[in-house]
Each structure stands twice: as C-alpha cells, then as structure tokens.
N, C-alpha and C positions, 0 to 999 in steps of 0.2 A: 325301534327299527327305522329304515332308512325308507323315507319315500322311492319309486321308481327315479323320480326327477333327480333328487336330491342324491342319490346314488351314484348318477351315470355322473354328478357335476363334482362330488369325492372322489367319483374311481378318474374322473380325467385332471384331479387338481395330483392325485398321486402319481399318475403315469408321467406326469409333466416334472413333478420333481425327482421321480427315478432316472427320467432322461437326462435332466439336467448333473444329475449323481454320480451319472455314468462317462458322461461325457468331462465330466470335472476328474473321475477317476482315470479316462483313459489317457488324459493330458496329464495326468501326474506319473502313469507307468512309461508315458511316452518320453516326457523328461528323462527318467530313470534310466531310460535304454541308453 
C-alpha cells in the first residue's frame, strides 16, 4: 500500500502526465480539423 504522502506525490505525478496527454491529444485533433 501506498503511504498518505507517497500517494498524493503518484496521484499528482499522474494528473500531470494526463494533462500533458491531453493537451498533446488536443493539438493533434486540432491539426486534424
């Protein structure tokens, strides 16, 4: 299991690379248009 600590410092390393995923995604649909 994940510490308290150690959790909030996963869930903010993952939010950071979904935004990044998303924002890479939305400049690829945006080229597209």
């Amino acid at each position: 299991m994940f510490s308290q600590q150690n959790f909030r410092r996963f869930a903010g390393e993952r939010q950071k690379q979904t935004c990044q995923e998303n924002m890479r995604l939305m400049q690829k649909y945006a080229g597209l248009k």
